[in-house]
KEROVEX-928489 format. One record per residue (C-alpha): z, x, y. Coordinates in pm, whole numbers. Example, Ala and Ser with C-alpha at 12.3 -4.5 7.8 and 13.67 -1.06 7.14 Angstrom:
<recs>
REC      up    east   north
REC     780    1230    -450
REC     714    1367    -106
</recs>
This chain:
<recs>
REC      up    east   north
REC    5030    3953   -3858
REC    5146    4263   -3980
REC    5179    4643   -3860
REC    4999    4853   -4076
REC    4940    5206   -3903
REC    5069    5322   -3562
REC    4772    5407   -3330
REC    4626    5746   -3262
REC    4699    5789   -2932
REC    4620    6125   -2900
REC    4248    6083   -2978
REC    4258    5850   -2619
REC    4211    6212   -2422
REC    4454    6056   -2129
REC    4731    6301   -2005
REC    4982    5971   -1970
REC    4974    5722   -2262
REC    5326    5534   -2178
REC    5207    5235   -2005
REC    5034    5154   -2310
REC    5265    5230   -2572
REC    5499    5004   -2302
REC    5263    4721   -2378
REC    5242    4761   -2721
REC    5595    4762   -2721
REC    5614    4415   -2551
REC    5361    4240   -2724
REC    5509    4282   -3074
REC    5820    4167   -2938
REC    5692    3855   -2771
REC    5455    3730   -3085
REC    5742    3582   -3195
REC    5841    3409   -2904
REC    5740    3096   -2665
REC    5418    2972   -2495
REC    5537    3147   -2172
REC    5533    3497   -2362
REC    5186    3427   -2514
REC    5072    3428   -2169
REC    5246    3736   -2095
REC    5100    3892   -2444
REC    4729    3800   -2278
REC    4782    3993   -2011
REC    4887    4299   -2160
REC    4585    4297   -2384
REC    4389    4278   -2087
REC    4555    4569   -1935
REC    4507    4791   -2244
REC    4146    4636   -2279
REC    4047    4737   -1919
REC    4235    5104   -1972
REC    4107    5189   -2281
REC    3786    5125   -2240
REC    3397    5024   -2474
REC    3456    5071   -2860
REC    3867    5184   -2844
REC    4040    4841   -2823
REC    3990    4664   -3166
REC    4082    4948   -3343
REC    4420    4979   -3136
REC    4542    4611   -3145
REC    4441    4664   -3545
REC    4658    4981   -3535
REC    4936    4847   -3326
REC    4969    4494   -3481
REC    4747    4401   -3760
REC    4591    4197   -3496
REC    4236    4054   -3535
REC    3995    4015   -3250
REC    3977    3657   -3281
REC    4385    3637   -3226
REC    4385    3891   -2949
REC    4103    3677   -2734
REC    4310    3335   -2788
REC    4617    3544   -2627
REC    4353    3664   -2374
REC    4197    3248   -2298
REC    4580    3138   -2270
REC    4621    3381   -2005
REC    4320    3323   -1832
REC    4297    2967   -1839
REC    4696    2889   -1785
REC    4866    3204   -1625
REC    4964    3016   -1315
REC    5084    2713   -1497
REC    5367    2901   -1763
REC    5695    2668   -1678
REC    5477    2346   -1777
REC    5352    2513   -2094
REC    5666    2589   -2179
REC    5754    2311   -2456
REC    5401    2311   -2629
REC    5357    2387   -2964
REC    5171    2741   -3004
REC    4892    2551   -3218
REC    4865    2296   -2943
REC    4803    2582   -2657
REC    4572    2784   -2857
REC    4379    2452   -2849
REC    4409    2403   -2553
REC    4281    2698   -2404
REC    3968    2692   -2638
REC    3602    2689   -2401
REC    3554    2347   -2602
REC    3858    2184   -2455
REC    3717    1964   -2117
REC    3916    1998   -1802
REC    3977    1606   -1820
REC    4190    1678   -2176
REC    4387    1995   -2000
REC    4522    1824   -1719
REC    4614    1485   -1907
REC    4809    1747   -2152
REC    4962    1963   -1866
REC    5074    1623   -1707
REC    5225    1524   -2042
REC    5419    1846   -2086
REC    5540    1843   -1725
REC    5688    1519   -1765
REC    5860    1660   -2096
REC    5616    1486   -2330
REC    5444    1788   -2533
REC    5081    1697   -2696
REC    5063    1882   -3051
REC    4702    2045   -3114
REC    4591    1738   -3336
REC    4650    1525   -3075
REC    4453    1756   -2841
REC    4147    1734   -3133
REC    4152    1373   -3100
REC    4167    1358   -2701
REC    3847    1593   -2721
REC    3660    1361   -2927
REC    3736    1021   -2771
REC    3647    1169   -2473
REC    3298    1318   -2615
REC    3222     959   -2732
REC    3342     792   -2367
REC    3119    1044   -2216
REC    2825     960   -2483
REC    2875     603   -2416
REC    2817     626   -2052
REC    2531     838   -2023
REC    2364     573   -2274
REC    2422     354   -2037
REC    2297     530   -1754
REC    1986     586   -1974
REC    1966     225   -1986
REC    1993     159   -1646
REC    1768     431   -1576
REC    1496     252   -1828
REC    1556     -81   -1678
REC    1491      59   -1333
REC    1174     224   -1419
REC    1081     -83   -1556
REC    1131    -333   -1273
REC     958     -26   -1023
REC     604     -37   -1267
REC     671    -468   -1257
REC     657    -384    -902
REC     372    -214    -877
REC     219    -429   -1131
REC     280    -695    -880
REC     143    -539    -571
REC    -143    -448    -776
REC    -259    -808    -860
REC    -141    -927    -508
REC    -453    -693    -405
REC    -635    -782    -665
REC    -611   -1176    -526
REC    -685   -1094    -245
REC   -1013    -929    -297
REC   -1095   -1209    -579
REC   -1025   -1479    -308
REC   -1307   -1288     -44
REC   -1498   -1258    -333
REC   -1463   -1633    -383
REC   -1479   -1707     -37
REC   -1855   -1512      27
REC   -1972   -1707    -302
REC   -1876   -2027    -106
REC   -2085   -1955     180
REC   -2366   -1813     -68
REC   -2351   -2123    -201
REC   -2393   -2349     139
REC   -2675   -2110     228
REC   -2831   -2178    -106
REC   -2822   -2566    -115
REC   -2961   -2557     309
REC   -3246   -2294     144
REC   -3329   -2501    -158
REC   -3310   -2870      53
REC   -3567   -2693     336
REC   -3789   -2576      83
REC   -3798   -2824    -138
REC   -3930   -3042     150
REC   -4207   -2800     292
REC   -4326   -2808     -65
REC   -4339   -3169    -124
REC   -4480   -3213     279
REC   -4731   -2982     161
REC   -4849   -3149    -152
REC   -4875   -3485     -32
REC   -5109   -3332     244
REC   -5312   -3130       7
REC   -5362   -3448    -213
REC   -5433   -3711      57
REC   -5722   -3436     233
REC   -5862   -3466    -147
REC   -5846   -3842    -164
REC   -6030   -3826     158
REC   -6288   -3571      66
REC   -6336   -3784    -282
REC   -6372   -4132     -68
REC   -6603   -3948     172
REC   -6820   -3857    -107
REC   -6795   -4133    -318
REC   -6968   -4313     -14
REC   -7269   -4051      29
REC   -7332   -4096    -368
REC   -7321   -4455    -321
REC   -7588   -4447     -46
REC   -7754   -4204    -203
REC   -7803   -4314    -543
REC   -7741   -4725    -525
REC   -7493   -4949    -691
REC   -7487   -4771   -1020
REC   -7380   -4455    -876
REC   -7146   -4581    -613
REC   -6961   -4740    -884
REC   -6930   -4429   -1098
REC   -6792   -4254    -792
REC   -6549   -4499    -734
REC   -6407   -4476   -1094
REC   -6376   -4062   -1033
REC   -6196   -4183    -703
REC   -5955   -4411    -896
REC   -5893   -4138   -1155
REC   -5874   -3904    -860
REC   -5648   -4138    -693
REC   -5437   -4222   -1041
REC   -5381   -3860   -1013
REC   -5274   -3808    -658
REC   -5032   -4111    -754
REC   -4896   -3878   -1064
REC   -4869   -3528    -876
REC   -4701   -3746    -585
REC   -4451   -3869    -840
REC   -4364   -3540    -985
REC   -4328   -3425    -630
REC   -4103   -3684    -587
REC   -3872   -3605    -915
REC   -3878   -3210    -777
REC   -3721   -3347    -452
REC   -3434   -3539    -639
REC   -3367   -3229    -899
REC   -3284   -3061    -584
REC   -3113   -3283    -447
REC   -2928   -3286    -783
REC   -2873   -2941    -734
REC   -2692   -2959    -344
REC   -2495   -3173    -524
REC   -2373   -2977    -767
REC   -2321   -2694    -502
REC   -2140   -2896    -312
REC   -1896   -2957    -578
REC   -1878   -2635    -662
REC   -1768   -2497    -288
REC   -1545   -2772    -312
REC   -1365   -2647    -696
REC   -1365   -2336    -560
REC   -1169   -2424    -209
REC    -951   -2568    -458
REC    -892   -2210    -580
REC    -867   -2068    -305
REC    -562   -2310    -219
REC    -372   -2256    -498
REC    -454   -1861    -470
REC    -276   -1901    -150
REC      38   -2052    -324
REC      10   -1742    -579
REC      27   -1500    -273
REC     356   -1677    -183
REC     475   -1686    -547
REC     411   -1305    -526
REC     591   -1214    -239
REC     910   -1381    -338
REC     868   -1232    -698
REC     849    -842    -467
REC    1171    -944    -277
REC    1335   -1024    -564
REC    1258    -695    -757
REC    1322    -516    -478
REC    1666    -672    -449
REC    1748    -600    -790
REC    1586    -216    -775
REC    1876    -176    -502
REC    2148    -341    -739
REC    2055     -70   -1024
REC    2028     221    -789
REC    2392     152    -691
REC    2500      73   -1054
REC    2369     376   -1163
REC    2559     591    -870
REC    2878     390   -1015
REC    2835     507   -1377
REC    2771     897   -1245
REC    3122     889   -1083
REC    3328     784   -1357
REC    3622    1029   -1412
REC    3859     813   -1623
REC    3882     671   -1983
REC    3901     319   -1995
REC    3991      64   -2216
REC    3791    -147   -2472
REC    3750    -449   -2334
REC    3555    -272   -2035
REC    3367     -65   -2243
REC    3278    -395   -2418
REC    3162    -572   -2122
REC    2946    -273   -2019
REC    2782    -211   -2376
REC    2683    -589   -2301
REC    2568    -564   -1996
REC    2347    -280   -2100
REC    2210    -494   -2354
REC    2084    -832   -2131
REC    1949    -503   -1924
REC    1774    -434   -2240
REC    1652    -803   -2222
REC    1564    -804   -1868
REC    1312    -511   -1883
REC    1144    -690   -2154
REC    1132    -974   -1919
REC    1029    -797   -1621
REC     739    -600   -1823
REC     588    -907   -1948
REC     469   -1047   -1553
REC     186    -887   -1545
REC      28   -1146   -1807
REC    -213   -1388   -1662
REC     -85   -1756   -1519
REC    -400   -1896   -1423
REC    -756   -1876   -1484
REC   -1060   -2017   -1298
REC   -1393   -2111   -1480
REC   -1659   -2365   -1275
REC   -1973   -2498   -1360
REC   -2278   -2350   -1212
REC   -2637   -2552   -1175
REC   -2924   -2307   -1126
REC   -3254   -2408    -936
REC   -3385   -2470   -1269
REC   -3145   -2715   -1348
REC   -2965   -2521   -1697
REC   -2544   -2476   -1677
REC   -2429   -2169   -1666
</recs>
């Protein structure tokens, strides 16, 4: 930087310029010097900034020192961000602290370099370039893997729910499945009673008939002799052929239903069955919720873990937690697939009509 013009000070308006020109004085002879009178150079510029006031200051650090805006608010940042700390910045390269005191540079990278350079190790500004960075990445890397962790967690709370929804949904399947059992029992008792009122009643009906035909097969034969009595007693036989048939088909309709109790009956029975090994699902179920709720608690805290870190580590941990992140990966896919159906029930049904449904 270069003086090119001394500043106007008369077109300030103040009756006492001194301090100022006492500041200018001292900044263009600590530009060339140390770290220590960088600092002291941002403070000065302060202290003209805040006196001069809007709209004057550019155009008297250009005046004074050839000095651009962007230079004068680096000297301003040092000052800011390491006035109280001048005797450790002491052996840094001016590069290196103009780097240092940028708004990009993370507090993590500012105290590893102030440790360095109190324990007489100075960091140059390319090394303070590549601590940013690596740190950017660490800090990248970890919240991907809180992301995971955050995914797999969601996941295994929906498997959850998942799970408590089908445990309700077994349960109302296996009263569902239970009422059909005793529709069932009150079907095969209905269908057994009725089938025998039915068959009582037709046997009845056709033995009054036989009777009535008998009765009046006699009155025909005394009526109209041999001839006729014998013609009667042919209707009768017919009559009585077909008694035997209708009390024959009555007969079949009482074994098709008992056909049918049978089939009921091993239908309850198949679906008892079900209803056992529904009861050995609702056990299966309730382990499978204590065990995601176990591992819910394991990712909460993992996740709390990954929040905290403060410190860069080394590559063989970041290696075992990029794989860890991936069987996570893994896992979710294995959790999300439990809601997929494990068993299925289908049983043959025998209507009063005797078709399968």
């Amino acid at each position: 930087m270069n003086q090119v013009a001394t500043f106007d000070y008369h077109s300030l308006g103040l009756d006492d310029t001194g301090s100022i020109r006492e500041a200018a004085a001292r900044i263009r002879l600590r530009m060339q010097r140390s770290a220590s009178d960088i600092i002291e150079i941002g403070r000065d510029l302060h202290f003209v900034k805040a006196e001069l006031g809007h709209g004057k200051f550019l155009a008297w650090i250009e005046a004074e020192f050839g000095m651009s805006r962007q230079s004068a608010e680096r000297f301003m940042a040092v000052a800011d961000r390491f006035g109280a700390k001048m005797l450790t910045l002491g052996n840094l390269p001016v590069t290196a602290l103009y780097e240092l005191a940028a708004p990009s540079t993370p507090d993590d990278v500012v105290e590893d370099v102030l440790a360095r350079a109190g324990e007489g190790d100075p960091t140059s500004a390319v090394e303070i370039k590549r601590l940013k960075k690596e740190l950017a990445k660490t800090l990248g890397d970890a919240a991907e893997a809180e992301a995971r962790a955050a995914r797999a967690t969601g996941t295994a709370e929906r498997a959850r729910a998942d799970a408590q929804q089908a445990w309700a949904d077994m349960a109302s399947f296996k009263k569902q499945a239970e009422a059909l059992a005793e529709n069932a029992e009150l079907v095969r008792v209905q269908a057994r009673a009725e089938a025998e009122v039915a068959a009582k009643a037709e046997i009845e009906r056709l033995a009054g008939e036989i009777e009535k035909v008998r009765a009046e097969a006699a009155a025909a034969a005394e009526a109209q002799g041999a001839a006729a009595a014998r013609a009667a007693l042919a209707e009768v036989a017919e009559d009585v052929r077909e008694a035997r048939r209708k009390e024959a088909e009555a007969k079949a309709s009482a074994d098709r239903l008992r056909g049918i109790e049978e089939a009921l009956r091993k239908s309850v029975e198949t679906h008892r069955a079900f209803l056992s090994a529904q009861e050995n699902s609702d056990v299966e179920a309730r382990n499978l919720l204590d065990q995601l709720g176990d591992f819910d608690q394991t990712m909460t805290r993992l996740a709390v873990v990954i929040e905290g870190l403060e410190y860069q580590h080394s590559g063989k941990v970041a290696g075992i937690a990029h794989g860890v992140a991936e069987r996570c990966g893994r896992l979710a896919q294995m959790i999300a697939s439990i809601g997929s159906a494990r068993m299925t029930f289908d049983a043959d049904v025998t209507d009063l009509d005797g078709a399968k449904s």
